[in-house]
C-alpha positions as CSV (number, residue, x, y, z in Angstrom):
1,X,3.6,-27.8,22.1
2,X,5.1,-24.8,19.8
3,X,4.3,-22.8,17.3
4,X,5.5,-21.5,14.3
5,X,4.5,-19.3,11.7
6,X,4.8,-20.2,7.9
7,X,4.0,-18.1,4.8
8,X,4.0,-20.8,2.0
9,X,4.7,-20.2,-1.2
10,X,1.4,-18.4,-2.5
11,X,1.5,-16.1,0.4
12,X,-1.2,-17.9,2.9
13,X,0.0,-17.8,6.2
14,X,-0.5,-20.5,8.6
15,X,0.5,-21.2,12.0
16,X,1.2,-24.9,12.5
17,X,2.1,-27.0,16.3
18,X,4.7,-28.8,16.6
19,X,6.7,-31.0,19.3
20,X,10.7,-30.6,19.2
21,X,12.3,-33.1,17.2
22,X,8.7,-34.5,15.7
23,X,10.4,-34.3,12.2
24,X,13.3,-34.7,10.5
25,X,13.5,-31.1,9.6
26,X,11.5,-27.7,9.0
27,X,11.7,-28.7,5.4
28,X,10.1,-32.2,5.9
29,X,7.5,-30.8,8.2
30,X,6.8,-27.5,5.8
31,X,6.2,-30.2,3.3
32,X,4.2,-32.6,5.4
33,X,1.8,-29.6,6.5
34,X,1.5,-27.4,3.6
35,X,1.7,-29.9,0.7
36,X,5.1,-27.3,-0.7
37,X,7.1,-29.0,-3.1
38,X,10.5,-28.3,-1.9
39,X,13.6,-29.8,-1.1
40,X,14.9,-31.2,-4.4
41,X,18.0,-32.6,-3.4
42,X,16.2,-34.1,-0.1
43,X,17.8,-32.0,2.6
44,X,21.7,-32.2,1.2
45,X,21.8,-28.6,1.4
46,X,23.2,-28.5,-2.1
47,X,19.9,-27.1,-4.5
48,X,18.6,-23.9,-2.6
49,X,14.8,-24.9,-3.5
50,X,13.7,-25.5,0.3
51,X,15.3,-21.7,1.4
52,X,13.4,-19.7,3.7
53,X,13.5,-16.5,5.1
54,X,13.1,-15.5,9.1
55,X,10.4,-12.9,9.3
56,X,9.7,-12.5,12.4
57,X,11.1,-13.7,15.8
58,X,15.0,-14.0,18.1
59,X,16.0,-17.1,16.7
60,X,19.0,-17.1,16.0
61,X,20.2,-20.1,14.8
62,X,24.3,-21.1,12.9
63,X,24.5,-21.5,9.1
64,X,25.6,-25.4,8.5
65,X,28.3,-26.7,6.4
66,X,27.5,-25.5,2.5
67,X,24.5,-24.1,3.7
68,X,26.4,-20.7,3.5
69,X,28.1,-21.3,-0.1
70,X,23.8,-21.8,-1.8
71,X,22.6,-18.5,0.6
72,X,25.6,-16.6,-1.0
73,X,23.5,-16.9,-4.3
74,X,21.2,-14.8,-3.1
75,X,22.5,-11.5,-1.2
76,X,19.4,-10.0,-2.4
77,X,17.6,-12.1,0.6
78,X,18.3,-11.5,4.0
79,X,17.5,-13.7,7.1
80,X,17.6,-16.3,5.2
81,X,18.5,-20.2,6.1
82,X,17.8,-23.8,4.0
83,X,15.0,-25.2,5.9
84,X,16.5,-28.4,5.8
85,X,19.2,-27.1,7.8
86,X,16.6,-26.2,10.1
87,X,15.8,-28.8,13.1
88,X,12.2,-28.3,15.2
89,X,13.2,-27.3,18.4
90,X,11.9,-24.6,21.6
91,X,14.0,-22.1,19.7
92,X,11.8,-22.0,16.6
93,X,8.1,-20.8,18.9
94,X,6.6,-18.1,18.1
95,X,8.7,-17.0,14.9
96,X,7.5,-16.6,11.4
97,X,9.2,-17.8,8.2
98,X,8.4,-17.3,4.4
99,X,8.8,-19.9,2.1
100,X,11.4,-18.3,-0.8
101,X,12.0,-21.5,-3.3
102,X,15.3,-20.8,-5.3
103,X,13.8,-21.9,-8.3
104,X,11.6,-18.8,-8.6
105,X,14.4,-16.7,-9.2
106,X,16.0,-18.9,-11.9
């Protein structure tokens, strides 16, 4: 078992448990556990709205694809990945991530 740390999107942070692999993605199992509507475009990484940013933590984990190209949109945000990009692994314990949905700064 692992942990992560998650501040959703009205600020509550919550650590959550999770086995490598249990989900899809970070996004599906942000959603699952905290109820946040994100992830418009269902984990495409074309829409931005399930962006997150790395708080705390060493993981250090590769921009995908046109992850990069929808995180350019927003230079004002560092550390920051599409948690649908994101898959549950060992690398992920212990670090803390804030839930940024792109649509707030539309």
């Amino acid at each position: 078992m692992y942990n992560i740390h998650i501040e959703d999107s009205s600020g509550v942070l919550s650590t959550l448990t999770f086995e490598p692999n249990e989900t899809q993605n970070l996004m599906v199992f942000i959603v699952d556990a905290l109820a946040e509507d994100i992830g418009d475009c269902r984990g495409r990484a074309w829409c931005g709205t399930c962006m997150v940013q790395q708080l705390k933590g060493a993981c250090k984990i590769n921009k995908i694809g046109d992850e990069q190209t929808i995180l350019n949109k927003y230079p004002e945000y560092f550390n920051t990945r599409l948690a649908c990009q994101i898959f549950l692994n060992a690398d992920l314990h212990e670090t803390t991530w804030k839930v940024l949905d792109s649509r707030q700064f539309m």
